[in-house]
Biotite code that builds the C-alpha atoms (Angstrom):
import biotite.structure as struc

atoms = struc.array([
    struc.Atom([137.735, 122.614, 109.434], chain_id="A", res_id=1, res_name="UNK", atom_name="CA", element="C"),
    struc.Atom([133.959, 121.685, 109.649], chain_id="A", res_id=2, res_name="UNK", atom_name="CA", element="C"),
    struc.Atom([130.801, 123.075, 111.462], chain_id="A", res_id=3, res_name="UNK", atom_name="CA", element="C"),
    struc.Atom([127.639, 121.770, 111.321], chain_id="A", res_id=4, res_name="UNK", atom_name="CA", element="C"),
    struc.Atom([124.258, 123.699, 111.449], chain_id="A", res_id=5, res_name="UNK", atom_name="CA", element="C"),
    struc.Atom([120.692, 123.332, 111.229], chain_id="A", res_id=6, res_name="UNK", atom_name="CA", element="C"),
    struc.Atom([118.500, 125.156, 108.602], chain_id="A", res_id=7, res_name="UNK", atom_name="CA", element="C"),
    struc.Atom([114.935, 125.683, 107.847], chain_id="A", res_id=8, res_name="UNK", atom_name="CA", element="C"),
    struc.Atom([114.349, 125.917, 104.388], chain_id="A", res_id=9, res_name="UNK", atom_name="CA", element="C"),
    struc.Atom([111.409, 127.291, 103.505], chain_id="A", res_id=10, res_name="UNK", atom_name="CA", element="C"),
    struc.Atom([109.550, 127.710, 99.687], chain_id="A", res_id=11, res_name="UNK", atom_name="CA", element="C"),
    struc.Atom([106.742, 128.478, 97.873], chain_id="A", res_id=12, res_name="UNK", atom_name="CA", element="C"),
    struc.Atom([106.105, 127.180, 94.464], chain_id="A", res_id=13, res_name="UNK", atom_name="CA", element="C"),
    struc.Atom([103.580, 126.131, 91.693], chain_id="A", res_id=14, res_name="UNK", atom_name="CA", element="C"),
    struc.Atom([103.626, 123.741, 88.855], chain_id="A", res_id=15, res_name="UNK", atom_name="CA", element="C"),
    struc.Atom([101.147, 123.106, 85.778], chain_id="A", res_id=16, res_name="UNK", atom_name="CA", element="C"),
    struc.Atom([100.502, 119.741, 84.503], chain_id="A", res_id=17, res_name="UNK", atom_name="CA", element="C"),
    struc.Atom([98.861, 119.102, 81.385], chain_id="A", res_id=18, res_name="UNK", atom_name="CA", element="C"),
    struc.Atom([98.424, 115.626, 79.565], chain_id="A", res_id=19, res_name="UNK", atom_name="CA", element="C"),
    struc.Atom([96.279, 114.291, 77.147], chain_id="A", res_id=20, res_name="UNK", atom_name="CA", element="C"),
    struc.Atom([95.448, 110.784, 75.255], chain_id="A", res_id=21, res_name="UNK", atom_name="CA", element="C"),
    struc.Atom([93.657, 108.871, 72.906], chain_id="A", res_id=22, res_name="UNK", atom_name="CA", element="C"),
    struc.Atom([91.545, 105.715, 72.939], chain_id="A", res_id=23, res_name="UNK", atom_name="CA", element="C"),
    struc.Atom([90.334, 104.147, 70.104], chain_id="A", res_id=24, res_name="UNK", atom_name="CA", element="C"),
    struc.Atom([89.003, 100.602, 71.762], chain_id="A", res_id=25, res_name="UNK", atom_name="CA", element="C"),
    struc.Atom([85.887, 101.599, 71.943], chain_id="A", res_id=26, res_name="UNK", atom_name="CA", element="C"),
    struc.Atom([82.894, 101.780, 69.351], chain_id="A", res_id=27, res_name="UNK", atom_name="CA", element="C"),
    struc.Atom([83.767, 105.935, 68.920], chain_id="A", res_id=28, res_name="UNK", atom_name="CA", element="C"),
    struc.Atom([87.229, 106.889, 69.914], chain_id="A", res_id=29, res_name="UNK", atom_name="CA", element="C"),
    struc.Atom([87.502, 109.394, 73.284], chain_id="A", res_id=30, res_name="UNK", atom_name="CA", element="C"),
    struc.Atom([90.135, 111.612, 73.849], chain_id="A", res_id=31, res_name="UNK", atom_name="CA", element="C"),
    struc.Atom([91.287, 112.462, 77.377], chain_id="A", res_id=32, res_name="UNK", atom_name="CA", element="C"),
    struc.Atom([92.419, 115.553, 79.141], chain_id="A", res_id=33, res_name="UNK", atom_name="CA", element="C"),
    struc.Atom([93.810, 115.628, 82.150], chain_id="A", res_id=34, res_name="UNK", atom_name="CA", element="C"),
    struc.Atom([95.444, 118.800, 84.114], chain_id="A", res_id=35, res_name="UNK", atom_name="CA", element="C"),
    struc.Atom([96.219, 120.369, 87.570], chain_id="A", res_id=36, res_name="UNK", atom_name="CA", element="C"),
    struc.Atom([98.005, 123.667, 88.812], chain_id="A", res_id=37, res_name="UNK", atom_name="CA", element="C"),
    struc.Atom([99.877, 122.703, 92.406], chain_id="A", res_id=38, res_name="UNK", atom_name="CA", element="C"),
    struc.Atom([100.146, 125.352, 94.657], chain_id="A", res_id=39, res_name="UNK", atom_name="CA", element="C"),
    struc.Atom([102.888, 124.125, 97.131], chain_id="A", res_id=40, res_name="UNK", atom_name="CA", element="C"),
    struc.Atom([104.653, 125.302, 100.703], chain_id="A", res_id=41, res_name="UNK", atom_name="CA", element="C"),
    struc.Atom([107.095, 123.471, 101.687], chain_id="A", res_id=42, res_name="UNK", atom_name="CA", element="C"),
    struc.Atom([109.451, 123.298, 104.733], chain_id="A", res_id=43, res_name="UNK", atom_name="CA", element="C"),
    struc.Atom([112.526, 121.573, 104.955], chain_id="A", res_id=44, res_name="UNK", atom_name="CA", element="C"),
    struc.Atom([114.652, 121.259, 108.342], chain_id="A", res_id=45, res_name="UNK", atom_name="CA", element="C"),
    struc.Atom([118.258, 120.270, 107.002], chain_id="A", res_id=46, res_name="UNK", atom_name="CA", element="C"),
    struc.Atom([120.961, 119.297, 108.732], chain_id="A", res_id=47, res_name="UNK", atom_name="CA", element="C"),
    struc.Atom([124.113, 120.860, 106.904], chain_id="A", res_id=48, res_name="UNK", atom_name="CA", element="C"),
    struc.Atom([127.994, 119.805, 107.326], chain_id="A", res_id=49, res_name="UNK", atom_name="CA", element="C"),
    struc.Atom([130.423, 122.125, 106.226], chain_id="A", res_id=50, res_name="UNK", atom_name="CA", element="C"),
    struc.Atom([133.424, 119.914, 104.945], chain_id="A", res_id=51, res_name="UNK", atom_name="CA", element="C"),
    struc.Atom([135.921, 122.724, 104.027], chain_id="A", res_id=52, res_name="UNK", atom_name="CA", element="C"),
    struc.Atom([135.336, 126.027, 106.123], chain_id="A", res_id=53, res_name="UNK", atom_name="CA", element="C"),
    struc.Atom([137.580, 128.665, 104.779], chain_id="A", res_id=54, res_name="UNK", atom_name="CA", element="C"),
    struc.Atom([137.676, 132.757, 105.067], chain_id="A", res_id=55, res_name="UNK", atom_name="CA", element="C"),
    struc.Atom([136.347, 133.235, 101.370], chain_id="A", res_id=56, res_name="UNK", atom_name="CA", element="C"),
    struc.Atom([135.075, 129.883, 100.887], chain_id="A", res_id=57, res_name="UNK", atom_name="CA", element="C"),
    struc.Atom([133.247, 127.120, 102.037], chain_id="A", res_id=58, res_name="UNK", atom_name="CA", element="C"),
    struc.Atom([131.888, 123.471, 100.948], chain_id="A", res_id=59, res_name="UNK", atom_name="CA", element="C"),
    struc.Atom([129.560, 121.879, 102.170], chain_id="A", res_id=60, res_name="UNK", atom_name="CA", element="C"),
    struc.Atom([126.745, 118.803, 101.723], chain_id="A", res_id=61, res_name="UNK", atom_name="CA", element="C"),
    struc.Atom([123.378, 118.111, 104.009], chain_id="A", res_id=62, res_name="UNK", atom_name="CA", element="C"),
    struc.Atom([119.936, 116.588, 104.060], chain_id="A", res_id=63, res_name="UNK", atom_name="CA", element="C"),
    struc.Atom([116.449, 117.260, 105.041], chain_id="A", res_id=64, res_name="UNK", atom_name="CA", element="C"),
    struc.Atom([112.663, 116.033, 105.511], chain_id="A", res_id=65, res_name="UNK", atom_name="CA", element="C"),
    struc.Atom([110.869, 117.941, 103.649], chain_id="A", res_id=66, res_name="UNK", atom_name="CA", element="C"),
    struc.Atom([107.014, 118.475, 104.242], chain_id="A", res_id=67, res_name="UNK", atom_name="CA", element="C"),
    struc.Atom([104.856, 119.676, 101.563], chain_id="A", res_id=68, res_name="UNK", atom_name="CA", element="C"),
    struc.Atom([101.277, 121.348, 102.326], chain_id="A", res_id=69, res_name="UNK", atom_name="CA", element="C"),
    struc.Atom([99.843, 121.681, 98.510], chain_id="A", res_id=70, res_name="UNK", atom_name="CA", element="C"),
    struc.Atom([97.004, 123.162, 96.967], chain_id="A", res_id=71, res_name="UNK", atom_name="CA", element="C"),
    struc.Atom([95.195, 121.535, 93.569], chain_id="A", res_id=72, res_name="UNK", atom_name="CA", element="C"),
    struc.Atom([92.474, 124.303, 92.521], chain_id="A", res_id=73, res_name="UNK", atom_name="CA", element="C"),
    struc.Atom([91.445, 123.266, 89.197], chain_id="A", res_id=74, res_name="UNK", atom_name="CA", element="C"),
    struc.Atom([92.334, 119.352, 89.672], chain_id="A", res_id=75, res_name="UNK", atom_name="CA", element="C"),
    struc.Atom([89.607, 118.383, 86.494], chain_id="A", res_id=76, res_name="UNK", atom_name="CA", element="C"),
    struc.Atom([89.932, 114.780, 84.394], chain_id="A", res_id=77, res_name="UNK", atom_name="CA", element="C"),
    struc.Atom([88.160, 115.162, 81.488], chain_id="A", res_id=78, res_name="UNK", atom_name="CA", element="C"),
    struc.Atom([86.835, 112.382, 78.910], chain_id="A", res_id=79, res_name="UNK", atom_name="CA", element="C"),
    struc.Atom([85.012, 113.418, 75.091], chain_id="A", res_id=80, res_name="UNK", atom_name="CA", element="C"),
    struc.Atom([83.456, 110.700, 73.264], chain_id="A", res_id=81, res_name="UNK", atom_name="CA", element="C"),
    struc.Atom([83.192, 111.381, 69.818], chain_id="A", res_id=82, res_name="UNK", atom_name="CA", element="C"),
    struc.Atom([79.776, 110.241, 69.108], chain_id="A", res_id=83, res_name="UNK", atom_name="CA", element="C"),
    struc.Atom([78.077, 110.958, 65.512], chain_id="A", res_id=84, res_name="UNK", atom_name="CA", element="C"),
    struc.Atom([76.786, 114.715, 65.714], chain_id="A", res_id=85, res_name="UNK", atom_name="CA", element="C"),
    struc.Atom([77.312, 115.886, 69.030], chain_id="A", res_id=86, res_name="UNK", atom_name="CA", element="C"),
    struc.Atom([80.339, 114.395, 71.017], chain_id="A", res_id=87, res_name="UNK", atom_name="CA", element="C"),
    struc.Atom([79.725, 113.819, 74.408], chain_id="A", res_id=88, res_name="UNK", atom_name="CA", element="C"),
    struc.Atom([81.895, 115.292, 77.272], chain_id="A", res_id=89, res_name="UNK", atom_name="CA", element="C"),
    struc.Atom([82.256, 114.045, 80.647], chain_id="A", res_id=90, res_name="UNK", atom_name="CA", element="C"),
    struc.Atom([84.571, 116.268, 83.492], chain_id="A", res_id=91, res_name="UNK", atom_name="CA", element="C"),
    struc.Atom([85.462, 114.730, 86.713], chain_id="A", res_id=92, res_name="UNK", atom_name="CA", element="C"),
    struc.Atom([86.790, 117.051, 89.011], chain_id="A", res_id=93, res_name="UNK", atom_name="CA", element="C"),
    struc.Atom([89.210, 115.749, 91.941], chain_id="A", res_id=94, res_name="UNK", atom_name="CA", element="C"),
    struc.Atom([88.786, 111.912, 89.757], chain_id="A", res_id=95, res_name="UNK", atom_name="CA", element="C"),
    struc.Atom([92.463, 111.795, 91.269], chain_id="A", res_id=96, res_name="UNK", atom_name="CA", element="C"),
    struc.Atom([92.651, 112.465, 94.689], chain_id="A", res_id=97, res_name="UNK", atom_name="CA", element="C"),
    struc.Atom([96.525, 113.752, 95.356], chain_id="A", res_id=98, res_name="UNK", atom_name="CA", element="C"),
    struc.Atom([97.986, 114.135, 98.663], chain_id="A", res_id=99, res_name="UNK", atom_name="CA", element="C"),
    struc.Atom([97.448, 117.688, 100.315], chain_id="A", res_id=100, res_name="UNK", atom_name="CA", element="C"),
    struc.Atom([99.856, 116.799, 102.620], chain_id="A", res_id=101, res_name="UNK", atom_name="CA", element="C"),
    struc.Atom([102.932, 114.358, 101.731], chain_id="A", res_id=102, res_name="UNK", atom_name="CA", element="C"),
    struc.Atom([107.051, 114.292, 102.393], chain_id="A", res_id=103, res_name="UNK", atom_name="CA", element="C"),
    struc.Atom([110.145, 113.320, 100.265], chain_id="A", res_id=104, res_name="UNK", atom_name="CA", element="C"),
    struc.Atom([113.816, 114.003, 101.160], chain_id="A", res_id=105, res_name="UNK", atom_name="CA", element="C"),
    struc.Atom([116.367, 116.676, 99.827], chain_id="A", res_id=106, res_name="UNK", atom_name="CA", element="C"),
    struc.Atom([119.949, 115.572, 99.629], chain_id="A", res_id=107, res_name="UNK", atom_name="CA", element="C"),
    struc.Atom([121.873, 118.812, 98.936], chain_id="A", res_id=108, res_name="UNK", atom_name="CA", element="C"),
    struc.Atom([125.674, 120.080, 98.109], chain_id="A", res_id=109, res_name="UNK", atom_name="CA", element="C"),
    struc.Atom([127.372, 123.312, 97.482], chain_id="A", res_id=110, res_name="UNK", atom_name="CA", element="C"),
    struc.Atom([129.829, 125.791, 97.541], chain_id="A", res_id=111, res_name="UNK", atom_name="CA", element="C"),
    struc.Atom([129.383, 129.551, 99.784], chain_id="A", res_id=112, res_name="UNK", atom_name="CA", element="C"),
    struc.Atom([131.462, 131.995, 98.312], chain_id="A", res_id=113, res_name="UNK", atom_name="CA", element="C"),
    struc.Atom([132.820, 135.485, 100.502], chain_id="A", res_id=114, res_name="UNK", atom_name="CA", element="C"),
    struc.Atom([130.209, 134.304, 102.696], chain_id="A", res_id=115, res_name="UNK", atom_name="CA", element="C"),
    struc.Atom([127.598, 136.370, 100.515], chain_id="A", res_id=116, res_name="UNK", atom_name="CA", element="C"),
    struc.Atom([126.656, 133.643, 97.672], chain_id="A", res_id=117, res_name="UNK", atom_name="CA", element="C"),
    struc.Atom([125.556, 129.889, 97.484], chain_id="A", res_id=118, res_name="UNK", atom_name="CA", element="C"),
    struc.Atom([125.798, 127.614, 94.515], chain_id="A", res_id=119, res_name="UNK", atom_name="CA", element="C"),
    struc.Atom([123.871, 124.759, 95.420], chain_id="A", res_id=120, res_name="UNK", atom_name="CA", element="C"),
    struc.Atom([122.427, 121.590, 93.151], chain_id="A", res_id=121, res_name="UNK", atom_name="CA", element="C"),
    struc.Atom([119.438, 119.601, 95.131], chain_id="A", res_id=122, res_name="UNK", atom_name="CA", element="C"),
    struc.Atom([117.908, 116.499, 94.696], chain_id="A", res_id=123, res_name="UNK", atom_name="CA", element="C"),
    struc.Atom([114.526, 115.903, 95.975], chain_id="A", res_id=124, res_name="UNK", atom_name="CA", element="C"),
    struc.Atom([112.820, 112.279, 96.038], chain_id="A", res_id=125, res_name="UNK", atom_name="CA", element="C"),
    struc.Atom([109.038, 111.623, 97.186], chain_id="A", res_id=126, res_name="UNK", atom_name="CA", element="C"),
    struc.Atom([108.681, 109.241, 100.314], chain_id="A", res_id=127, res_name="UNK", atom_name="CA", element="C"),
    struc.Atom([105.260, 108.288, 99.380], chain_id="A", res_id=128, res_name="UNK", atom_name="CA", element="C"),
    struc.Atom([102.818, 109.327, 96.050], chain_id="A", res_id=129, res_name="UNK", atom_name="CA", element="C"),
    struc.Atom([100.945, 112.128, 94.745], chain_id="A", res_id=130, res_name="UNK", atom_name="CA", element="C"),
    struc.Atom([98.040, 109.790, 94.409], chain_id="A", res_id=131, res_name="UNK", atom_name="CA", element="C"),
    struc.Atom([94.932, 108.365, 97.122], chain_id="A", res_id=132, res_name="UNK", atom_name="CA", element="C"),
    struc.Atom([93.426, 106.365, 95.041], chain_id="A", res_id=133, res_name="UNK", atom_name="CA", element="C"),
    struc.Atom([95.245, 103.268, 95.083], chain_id="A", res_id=134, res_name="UNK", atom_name="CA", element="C"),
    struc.Atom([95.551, 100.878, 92.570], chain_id="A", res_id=135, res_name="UNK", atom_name="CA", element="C"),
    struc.Atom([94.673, 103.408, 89.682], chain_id="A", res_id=136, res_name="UNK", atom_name="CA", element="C"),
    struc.Atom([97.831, 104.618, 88.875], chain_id="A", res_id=137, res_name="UNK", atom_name="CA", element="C"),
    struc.Atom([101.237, 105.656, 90.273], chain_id="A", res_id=138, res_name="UNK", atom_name="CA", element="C"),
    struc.Atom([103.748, 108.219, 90.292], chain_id="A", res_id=139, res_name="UNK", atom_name="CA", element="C"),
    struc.Atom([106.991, 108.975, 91.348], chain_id="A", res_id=140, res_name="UNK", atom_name="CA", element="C"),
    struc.Atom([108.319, 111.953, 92.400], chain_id="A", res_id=141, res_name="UNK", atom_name="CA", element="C"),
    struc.Atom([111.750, 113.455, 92.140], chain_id="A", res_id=142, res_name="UNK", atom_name="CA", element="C"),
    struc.Atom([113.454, 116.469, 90.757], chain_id="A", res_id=143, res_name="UNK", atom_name="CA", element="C"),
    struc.Atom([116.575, 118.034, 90.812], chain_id="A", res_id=144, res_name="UNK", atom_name="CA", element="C"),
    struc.Atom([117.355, 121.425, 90.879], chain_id="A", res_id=145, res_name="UNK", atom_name="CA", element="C"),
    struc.Atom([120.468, 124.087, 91.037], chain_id="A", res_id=146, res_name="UNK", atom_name="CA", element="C"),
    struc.Atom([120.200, 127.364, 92.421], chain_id="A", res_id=147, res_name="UNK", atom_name="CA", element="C"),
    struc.Atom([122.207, 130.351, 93.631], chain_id="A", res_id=148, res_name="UNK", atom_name="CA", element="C"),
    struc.Atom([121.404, 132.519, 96.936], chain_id="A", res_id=149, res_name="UNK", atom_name="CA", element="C"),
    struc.Atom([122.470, 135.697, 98.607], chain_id="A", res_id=150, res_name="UNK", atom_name="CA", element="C"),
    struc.Atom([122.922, 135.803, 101.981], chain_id="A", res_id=151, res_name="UNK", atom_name="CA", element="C"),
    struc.Atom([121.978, 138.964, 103.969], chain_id="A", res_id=152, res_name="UNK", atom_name="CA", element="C"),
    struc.Atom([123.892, 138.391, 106.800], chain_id="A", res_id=153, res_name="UNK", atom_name="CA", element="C"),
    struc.Atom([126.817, 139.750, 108.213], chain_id="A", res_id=154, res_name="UNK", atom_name="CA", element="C"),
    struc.Atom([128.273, 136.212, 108.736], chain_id="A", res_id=155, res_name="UNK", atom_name="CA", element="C"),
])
């Protein structure tokens, strides 16, 4: 009833983040900006059991170790102090220093139907943060996700 098999997964993908505040502590109140584009290749060795193993249909659940090789081109933390007149602006490129290189794990589950198409829903959690500079802030990373895949093969 079950097989087991190893898989490389293997993606490329991008994400925008965009965030801004206010602080009015100060004498003249600043407002901050703060964005980044991540340019991301990941690959994933999984380990995948098939529970049920059918002719037309087949269930399954596995789990990988996911390394990430990421890309932050426009990484810029920007701070505008609104000063009488003129406000004042100050840009800090790379002011957070995220991980080029970093892991998490994918726990996975799904169903291949006539051996053709995948219904799958992922989880993904971060093993360590985004973020060098210690102490300044912290993050934590996780998504989940669903997809559906063709298969080529004959199999």
């Amino acid at each position: 009833m079950g097989r087991l098999l190893l898989r490389l997964d293997v993606q490329l993908g991008t994400a925008q983040i965009h965030t801004t505040g206010s602080r009015y502590d100060l004498s003249y109140p600043q407002f901050i900006d703060y964005r980044f584009t991540q340019y991301n290749l990941s690959l994933c060795p999984q380990l995948i059991y098939k529970f049920y193993n059918g002719q037309k249909i087949k269930f399954y659940a596995g789990t990988g170790l996911r390394g990430n090789f990421s890309n932050y081109p426009d990484n810029m933390y920007t701070i505008t102090t609104q000063y009488p007149g003129t406000p004042y602006v100050s840009q800090s490129p790379d002011f957070f220093r995220l991980n080029h290189e970093w892991f998490s794990l994918q726990l996975q589950t799904g169903v291949v139907v006539n051996t053709r198409f995948e219904f799958t829903i992922f989880y993904v959690g971060g093993l360590q943060t985004l973020n060098q500079n210690v102490g300044l802030w912290g993050e934590s990373l996780q998504s989940f996700r669903s997809g559906i895949i063709y298969h080529f093969n004959e199999k």
